[in-house]
FIKOLLUM-149872 format. One record per residue: residue number from 1; residue in one letter; x, y, z of N, C-alpha, C in turn. Coordinates in steps of 0.1 Angstrom, whole numbers, plus 5000, padded with zeros to 4 digits. Layout:
<sites>
(site NUM "A" (X Y Z) (X Y Z) (X Y Z))
...
</sites>
This chain:
<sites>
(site 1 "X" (1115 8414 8252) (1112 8413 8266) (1124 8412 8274))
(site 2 "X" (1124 8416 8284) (1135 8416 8296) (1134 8404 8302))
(site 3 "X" (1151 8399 8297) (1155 8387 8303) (1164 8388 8317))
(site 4 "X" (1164 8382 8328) (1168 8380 8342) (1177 8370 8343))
(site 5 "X" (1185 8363 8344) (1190 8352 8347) (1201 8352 8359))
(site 6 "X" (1196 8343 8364) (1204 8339 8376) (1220 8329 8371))
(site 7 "X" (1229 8332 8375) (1239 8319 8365) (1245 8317 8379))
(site 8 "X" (1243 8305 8386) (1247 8304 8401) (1255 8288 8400))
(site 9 "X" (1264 8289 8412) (1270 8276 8414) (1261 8265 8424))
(site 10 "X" (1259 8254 8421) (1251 8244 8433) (1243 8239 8422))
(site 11 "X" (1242 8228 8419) (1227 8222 8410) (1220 8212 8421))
(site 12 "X" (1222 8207 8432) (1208 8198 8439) (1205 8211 8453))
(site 13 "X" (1198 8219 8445) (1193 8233 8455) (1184 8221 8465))
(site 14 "X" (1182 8226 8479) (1173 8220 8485) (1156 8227 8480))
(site 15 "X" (1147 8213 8483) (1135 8221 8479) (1127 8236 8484))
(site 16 "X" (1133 8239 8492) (1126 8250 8502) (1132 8261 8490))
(site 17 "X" (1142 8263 8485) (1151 8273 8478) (1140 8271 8464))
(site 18 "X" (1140 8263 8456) (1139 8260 8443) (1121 8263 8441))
(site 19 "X" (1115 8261 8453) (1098 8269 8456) (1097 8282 8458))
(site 20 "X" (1114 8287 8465) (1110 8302 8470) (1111 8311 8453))
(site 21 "X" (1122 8307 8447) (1125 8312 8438) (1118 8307 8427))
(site 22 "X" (1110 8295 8421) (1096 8292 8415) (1084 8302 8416))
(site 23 "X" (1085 8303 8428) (1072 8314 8433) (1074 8331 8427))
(site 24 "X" (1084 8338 8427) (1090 8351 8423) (1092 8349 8407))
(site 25 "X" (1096 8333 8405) (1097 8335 8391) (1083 8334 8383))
(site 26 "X" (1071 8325 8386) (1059 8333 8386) (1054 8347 8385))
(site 27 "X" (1058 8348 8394) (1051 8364 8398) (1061 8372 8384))
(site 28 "X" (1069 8372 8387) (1079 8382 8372) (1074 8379 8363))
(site 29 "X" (1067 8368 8355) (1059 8365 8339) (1059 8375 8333))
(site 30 "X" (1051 8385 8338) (1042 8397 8327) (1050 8405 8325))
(site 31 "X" (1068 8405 8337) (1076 8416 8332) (1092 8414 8330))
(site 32 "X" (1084 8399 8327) (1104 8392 8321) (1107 8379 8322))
(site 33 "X" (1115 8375 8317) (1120 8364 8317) (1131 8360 8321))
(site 34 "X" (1125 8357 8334) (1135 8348 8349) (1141 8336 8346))
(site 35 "X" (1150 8331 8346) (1154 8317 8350) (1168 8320 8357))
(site 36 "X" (1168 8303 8360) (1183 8302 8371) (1193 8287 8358))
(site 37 "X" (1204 8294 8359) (1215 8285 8352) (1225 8278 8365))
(site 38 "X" (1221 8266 8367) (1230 8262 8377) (1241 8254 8369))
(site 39 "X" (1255 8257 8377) (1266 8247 8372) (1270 8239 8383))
(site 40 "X" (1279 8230 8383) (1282 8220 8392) (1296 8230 8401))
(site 41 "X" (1292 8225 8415) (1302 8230 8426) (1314 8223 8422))
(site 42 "X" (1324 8229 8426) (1339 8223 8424) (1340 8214 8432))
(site 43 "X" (1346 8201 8428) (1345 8188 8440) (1352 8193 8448))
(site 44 "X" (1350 8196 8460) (1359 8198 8474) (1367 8186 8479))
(site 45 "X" (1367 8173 8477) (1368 8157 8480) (1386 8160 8481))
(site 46 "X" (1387 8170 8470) (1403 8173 8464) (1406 8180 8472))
(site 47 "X" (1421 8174 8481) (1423 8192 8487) (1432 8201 8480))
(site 48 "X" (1424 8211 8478) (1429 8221 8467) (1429 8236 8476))
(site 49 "X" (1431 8247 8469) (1432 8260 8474) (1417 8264 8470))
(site 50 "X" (1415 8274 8480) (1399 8282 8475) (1399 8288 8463))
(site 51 "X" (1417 8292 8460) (1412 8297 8448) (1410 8287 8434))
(site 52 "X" (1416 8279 8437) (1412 8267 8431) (1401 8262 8426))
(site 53 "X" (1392 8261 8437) (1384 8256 8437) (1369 8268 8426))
(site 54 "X" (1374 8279 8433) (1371 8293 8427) (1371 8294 8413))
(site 55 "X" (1385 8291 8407) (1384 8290 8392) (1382 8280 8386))
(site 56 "X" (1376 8265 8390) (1371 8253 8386) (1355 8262 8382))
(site 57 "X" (1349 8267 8393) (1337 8271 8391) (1336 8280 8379))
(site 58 "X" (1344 8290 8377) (1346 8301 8368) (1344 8300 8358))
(site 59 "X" (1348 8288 8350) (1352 8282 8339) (1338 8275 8336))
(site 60 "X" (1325 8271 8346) (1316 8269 8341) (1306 8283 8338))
(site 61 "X" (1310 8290 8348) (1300 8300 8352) (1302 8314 8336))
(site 62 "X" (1315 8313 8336) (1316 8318 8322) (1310 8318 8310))
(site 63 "X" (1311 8301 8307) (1311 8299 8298) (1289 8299 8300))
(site 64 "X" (1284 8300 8307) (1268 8300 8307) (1269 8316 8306))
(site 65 "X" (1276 8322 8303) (1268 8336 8304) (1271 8339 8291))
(site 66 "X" (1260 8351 8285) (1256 8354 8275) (1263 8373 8270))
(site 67 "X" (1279 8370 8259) (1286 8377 8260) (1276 8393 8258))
(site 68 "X" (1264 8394 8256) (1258 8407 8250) (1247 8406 8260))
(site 69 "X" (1248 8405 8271) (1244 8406 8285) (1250 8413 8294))
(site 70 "X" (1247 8419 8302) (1249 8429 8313) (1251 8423 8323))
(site 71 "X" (1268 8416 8329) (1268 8406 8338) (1270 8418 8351))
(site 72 "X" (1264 8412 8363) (1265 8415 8380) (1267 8405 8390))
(site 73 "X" (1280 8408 8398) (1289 8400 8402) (1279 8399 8417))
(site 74 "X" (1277 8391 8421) (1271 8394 8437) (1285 8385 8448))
(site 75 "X" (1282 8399 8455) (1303 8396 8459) (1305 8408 8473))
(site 76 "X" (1306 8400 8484) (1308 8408 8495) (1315 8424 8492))
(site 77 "X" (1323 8423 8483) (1335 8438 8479) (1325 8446 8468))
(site 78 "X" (1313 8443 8463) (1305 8448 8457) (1297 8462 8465))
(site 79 "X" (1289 8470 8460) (1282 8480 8468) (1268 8475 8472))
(site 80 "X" (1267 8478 8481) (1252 8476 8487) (1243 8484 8487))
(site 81 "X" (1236 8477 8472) (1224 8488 8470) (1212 8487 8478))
(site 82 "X" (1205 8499 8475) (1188 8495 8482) (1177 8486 8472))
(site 83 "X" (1165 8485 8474) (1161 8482 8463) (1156 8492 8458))
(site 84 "X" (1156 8502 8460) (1154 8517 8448) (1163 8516 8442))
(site 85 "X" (1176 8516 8447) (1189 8515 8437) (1193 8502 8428))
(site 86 "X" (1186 8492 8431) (1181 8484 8424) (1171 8487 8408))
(site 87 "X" (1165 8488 8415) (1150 8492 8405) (1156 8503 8397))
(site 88 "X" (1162 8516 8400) (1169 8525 8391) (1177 8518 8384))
(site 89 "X" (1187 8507 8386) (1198 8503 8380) (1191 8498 8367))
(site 90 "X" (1181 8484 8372) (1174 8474 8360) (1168 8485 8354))
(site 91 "X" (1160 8502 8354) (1157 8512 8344) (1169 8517 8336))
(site 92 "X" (1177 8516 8340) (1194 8524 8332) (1194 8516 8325))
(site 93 "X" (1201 8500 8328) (1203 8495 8321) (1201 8487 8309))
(site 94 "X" (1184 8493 8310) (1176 8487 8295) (1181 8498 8288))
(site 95 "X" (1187 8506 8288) (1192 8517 8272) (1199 8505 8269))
(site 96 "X" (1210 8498 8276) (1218 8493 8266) (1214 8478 8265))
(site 97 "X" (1210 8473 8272) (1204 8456 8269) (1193 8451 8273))
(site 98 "X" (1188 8443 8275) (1170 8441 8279) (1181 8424 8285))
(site 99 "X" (1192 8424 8289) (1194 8407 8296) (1203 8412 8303))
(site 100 "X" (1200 8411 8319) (1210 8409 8328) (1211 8395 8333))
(site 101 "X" (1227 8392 8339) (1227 8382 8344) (1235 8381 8356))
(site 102 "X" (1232 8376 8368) (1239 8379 8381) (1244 8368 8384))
(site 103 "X" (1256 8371 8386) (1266 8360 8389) (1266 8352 8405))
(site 104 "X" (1262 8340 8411) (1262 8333 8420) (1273 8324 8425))
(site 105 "X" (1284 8327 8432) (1296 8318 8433) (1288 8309 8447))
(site 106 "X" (1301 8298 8447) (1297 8291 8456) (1299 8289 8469))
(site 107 "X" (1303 8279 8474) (1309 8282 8490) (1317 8293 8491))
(site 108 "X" (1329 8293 8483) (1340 8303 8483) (1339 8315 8476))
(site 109 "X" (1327 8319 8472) (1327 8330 8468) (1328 8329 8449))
(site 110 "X" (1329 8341 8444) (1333 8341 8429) (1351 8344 8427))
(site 111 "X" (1352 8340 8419) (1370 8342 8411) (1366 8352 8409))
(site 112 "X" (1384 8359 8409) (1388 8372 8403) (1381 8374 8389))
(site 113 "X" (1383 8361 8381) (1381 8360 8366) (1368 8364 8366))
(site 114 "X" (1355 8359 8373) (1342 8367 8374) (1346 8378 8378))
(site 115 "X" (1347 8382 8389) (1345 8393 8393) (1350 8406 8377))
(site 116 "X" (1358 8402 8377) (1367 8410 8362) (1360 8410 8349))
(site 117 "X" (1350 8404 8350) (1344 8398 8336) (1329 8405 8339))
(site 118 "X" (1326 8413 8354) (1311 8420 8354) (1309 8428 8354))
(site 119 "X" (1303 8438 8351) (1305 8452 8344) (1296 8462 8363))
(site 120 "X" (1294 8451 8368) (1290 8453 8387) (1291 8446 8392))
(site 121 "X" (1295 8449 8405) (1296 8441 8416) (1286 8445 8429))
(site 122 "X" (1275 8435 8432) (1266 8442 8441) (1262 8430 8457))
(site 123 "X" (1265 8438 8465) (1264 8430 8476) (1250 8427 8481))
(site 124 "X" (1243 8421 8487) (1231 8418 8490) (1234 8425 8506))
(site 125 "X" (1245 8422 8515) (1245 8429 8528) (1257 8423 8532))
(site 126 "X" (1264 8424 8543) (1274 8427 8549) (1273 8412 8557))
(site 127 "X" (1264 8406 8559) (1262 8392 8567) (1268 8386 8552))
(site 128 "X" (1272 8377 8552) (1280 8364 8547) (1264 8353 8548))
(site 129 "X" (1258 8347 8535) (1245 8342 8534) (1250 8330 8525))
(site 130 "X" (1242 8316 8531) (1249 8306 8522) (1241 8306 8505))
(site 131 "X" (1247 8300 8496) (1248 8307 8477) (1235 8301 8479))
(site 132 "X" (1229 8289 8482) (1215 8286 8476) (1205 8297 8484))
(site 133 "X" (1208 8302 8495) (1199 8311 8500) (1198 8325 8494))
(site 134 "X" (1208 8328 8486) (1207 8340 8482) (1200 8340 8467))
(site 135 "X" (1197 8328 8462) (1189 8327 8448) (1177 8335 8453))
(site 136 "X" (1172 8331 8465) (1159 8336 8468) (1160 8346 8472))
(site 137 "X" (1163 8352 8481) (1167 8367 8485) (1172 8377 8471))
(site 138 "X" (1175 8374 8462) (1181 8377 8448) (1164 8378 8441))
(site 139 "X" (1157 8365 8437) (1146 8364 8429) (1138 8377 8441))
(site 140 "X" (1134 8374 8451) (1127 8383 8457) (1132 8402 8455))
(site 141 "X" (1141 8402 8457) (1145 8419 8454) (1144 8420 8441))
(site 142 "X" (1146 8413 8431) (1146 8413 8415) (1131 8417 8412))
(site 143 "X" (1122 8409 8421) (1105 8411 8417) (1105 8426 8423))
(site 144 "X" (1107 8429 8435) (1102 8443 8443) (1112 8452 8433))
(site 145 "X" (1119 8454 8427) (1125 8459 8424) (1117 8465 8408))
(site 146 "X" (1111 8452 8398) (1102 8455 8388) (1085 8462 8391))
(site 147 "X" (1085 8456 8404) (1073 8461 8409) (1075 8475 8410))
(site 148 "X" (1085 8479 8420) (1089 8497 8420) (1083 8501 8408))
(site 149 "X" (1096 8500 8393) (1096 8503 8386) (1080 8502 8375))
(site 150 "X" (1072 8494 8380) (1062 8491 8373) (1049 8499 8380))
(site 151 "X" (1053 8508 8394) (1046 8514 8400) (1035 8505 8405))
(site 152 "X" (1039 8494 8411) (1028 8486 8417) (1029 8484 8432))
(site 153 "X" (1015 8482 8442) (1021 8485 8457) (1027 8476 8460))
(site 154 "X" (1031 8467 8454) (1042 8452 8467) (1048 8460 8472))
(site 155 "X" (1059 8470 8467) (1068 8473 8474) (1067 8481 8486))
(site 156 "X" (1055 8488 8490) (1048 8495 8497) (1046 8487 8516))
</sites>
Protein backbone atom coordinates (compact mmCIF):
# COMPACT_ATOMS: atom_id res chain seq x y z
CA UNK A 1 0.00 0.00 0.00
CA UNK A 2 1.12 3.61 -0.53
CA UNK A 3 2.72 5.14 2.24
CA UNK A 4 2.50 9.35 2.66
CA UNK A 5 4.48 10.72 5.36
CA UNK A 6 4.77 14.08 6.44
CA UNK A 7 8.42 14.39 8.38
CA UNK A 8 7.97 18.10 9.73
CA UNK A 9 9.62 20.35 12.32
CA UNK A 10 7.27 21.62 15.53
CA UNK A 11 5.83 18.74 17.89
CA UNK A 12 3.11 20.85 20.23
CA UNK A 13 1.02 21.64 16.72
CA UNK A 14 -1.87 23.77 17.92
CA UNK A 15 -5.24 21.84 18.00
CA UNK A 16 -6.93 23.44 15.10
CA UNK A 17 -3.78 21.98 12.82
CA UNK A 18 -3.61 18.40 14.27
CA UNK A 19 -7.91 18.06 13.52
CA UNK A 20 -7.30 19.64 10.05
CA UNK A 21 -4.80 17.12 9.18
CA UNK A 22 -6.65 14.03 11.41
CA UNK A 23 -9.54 14.73 9.17
CA UNK A 24 -7.57 14.24 5.53
CA UNK A 25 -5.73 11.61 7.23
CA UNK A 26 -9.14 9.78 7.61
CA UNK A 27 -10.31 10.42 4.44
CA UNK A 28 -6.83 8.88 2.74
CA UNK A 29 -7.46 5.21 4.64
CA UNK A 30 -8.64 3.27 1.62
CA UNK A 31 -5.72 4.82 -0.53
CA UNK A 32 -2.64 4.96 1.83
CA UNK A 33 -1.01 5.40 4.65
CA UNK A 34 -0.74 9.00 5.94
CA UNK A 35 1.12 9.95 9.05
CA UNK A 36 3.09 13.00 10.30
CA UNK A 37 6.74 12.53 11.97
CA UNK A 38 7.31 15.55 14.10
CA UNK A 39 10.84 16.43 15.44
CA UNK A 40 11.61 19.07 18.03
CA UNK A 41 12.31 22.82 16.71
CA UNK A 42 15.79 24.06 17.35
CA UNK A 43 15.89 26.00 20.70
CA UNK A 44 15.91 29.53 19.52
CA UNK A 45 16.63 30.66 23.48
CA UNK A 46 20.39 30.41 21.87
CA UNK A 47 21.42 33.15 19.81
CA UNK A 48 22.66 31.31 16.93
CA UNK A 49 22.57 31.81 13.06
CA UNK A 50 19.49 30.58 10.92
CA UNK A 51 21.65 28.45 9.52
CA UNK A 52 22.28 27.07 12.63
CA UNK A 53 19.45 26.65 13.81
CA UNK A 54 18.60 25.06 10.14
CA UNK A 55 21.05 22.34 10.56
CA UNK A 56 20.17 21.47 14.37
CA UNK A 57 16.73 20.57 12.72
CA UNK A 58 18.33 18.57 9.77
CA UNK A 59 19.99 16.29 11.79
CA UNK A 60 16.58 15.19 13.26
CA UNK A 61 14.68 15.47 10.10
CA UNK A 62 17.17 13.20 8.38
CA UNK A 63 17.60 10.89 10.47
CA UNK A 64 13.33 10.14 10.45
CA UNK A 65 13.31 9.65 6.87
CA UNK A 66 13.20 6.36 5.27
CA UNK A 67 16.54 5.97 2.94
CA UNK A 68 14.17 3.84 0.10
CA UNK A 69 11.64 6.61 0.08
CA UNK A 70 11.02 9.26 -2.37
CA UNK A 71 11.93 12.41 -0.24
CA UNK A 72 10.21 16.12 -1.39
CA UNK A 73 11.65 19.11 -0.08
CA UNK A 74 8.75 21.76 0.45
CA UNK A 75 10.88 24.95 -0.01
CA UNK A 76 10.00 28.40 -1.34
CA UNK A 77 13.07 27.71 -4.37
CA UNK A 78 11.03 24.58 -5.17
CA UNK A 79 8.50 24.53 -8.35
CA UNK A 80 4.93 25.25 -7.94
CA UNK A 81 2.99 22.57 -8.92
CA UNK A 82 -0.82 22.42 -9.51
CA UNK A 83 -2.66 19.68 -8.08
CA UNK A 84 -2.87 17.83 -11.40
CA UNK A 85 0.81 18.16 -11.36
CA UNK A 86 0.63 16.81 -8.11
CA UNK A 87 -1.63 13.82 -8.69
CA UNK A 88 0.60 13.10 -11.99
CA UNK A 89 3.80 13.20 -9.92
CA UNK A 90 2.31 10.68 -6.80
CA UNK A 91 1.20 8.30 -10.44
CA UNK A 92 5.04 8.44 -11.74
CA UNK A 93 6.40 7.95 -8.85
CA UNK A 94 4.76 4.63 -7.76
CA UNK A 95 7.12 2.84 -10.75
CA UNK A 96 9.75 3.39 -8.35
CA UNK A 97 8.39 3.39 -4.66
CA UNK A 98 4.92 3.21 -3.07
CA UNK A 99 6.61 5.78 0.15
CA UNK A 100 6.90 9.40 -0.30
CA UNK A 101 7.98 11.65 2.23
CA UNK A 102 7.74 15.46 2.39
CA UNK A 103 10.02 17.38 4.06
CA UNK A 104 8.57 20.27 6.67
CA UNK A 105 11.25 22.79 7.94
CA UNK A 106 10.63 25.06 10.52
CA UNK A 107 10.49 28.80 11.19
CA UNK A 108 13.61 29.14 9.04
CA UNK A 109 12.89 27.05 6.45
CA UNK A 110 14.91 23.59 5.55
CA UNK A 111 18.95 23.27 5.42
CA UNK A 112 20.92 22.96 2.31
CA UNK A 113 21.59 19.37 3.79
CA UNK A 114 17.68 18.69 3.20
CA UNK A 115 17.14 20.36 0.47
CA UNK A 116 20.30 18.14 -1.14
CA UNK A 117 19.11 15.00 0.23
CA UNK A 118 15.37 15.34 -1.85
CA UNK A 119 15.15 13.98 -5.01
CA UNK A 120 12.14 17.44 -5.25
CA UNK A 121 11.65 20.46 -4.22
CA UNK A 122 8.03 21.70 -4.31
CA UNK A 123 6.55 24.95 -3.36
CA UNK A 124 3.05 25.16 -2.11
CA UNK A 125 2.95 29.09 -3.38
CA UNK A 126 4.83 32.10 -3.42
CA UNK A 127 3.14 33.54 0.00
CA UNK A 128 5.62 32.51 2.88
CA UNK A 129 2.92 30.18 5.30
CA UNK A 130 3.78 29.45 8.87
CA UNK A 131 5.28 25.27 9.06
CA UNK A 132 2.26 24.05 11.20
CA UNK A 133 -0.17 25.56 8.71
CA UNK A 134 1.21 23.98 5.85
CA UNK A 135 0.76 20.24 7.42
CA UNK A 136 -2.72 20.99 6.52
CA UNK A 137 -2.74 22.70 3.27
CA UNK A 138 -0.08 19.68 2.43
CA UNK A 139 -2.65 16.69 3.99
CA UNK A 140 -5.43 18.57 1.98
CA UNK A 141 -3.75 18.69 -1.60
CA UNK A 142 -2.21 15.17 -0.85
CA UNK A 143 -6.06 13.86 -0.55
CA UNK A 144 -7.34 16.02 -3.84
CA UNK A 145 -4.59 14.89 -5.40
CA UNK A 146 -5.40 10.78 -4.73
CA UNK A 147 -8.87 11.62 -5.37
CA UNK A 148 -7.87 13.03 -9.03
CA UNK A 149 -5.97 10.12 -9.47
CA UNK A 150 -8.62 7.69 -8.10
CA UNK A 151 -11.21 9.54 -10.43
CA UNK A 152 -13.40 10.66 -7.67
CA UNK A 153 -15.47 14.11 -7.80
CA UNK A 154 -13.87 15.99 -4.65
CA UNK A 155 -11.71 17.49 -6.87
CA UNK A 156 -14.48 18.75 -9.06
Amino acid sequence: MLRIDLVAVGTRAPDWVAAGVDEYATRMRGHCRFSVTEVKTANRNKPRSTQQYQDEEAVSLLAATDPSARIIALDLSGKPWSTEKLAQNLDNWSRDTNHYQFLIGGPDGLSERCLAAARDRFSLSNLTFPHFLVRVLLAEQIYRALMINANHPYHK
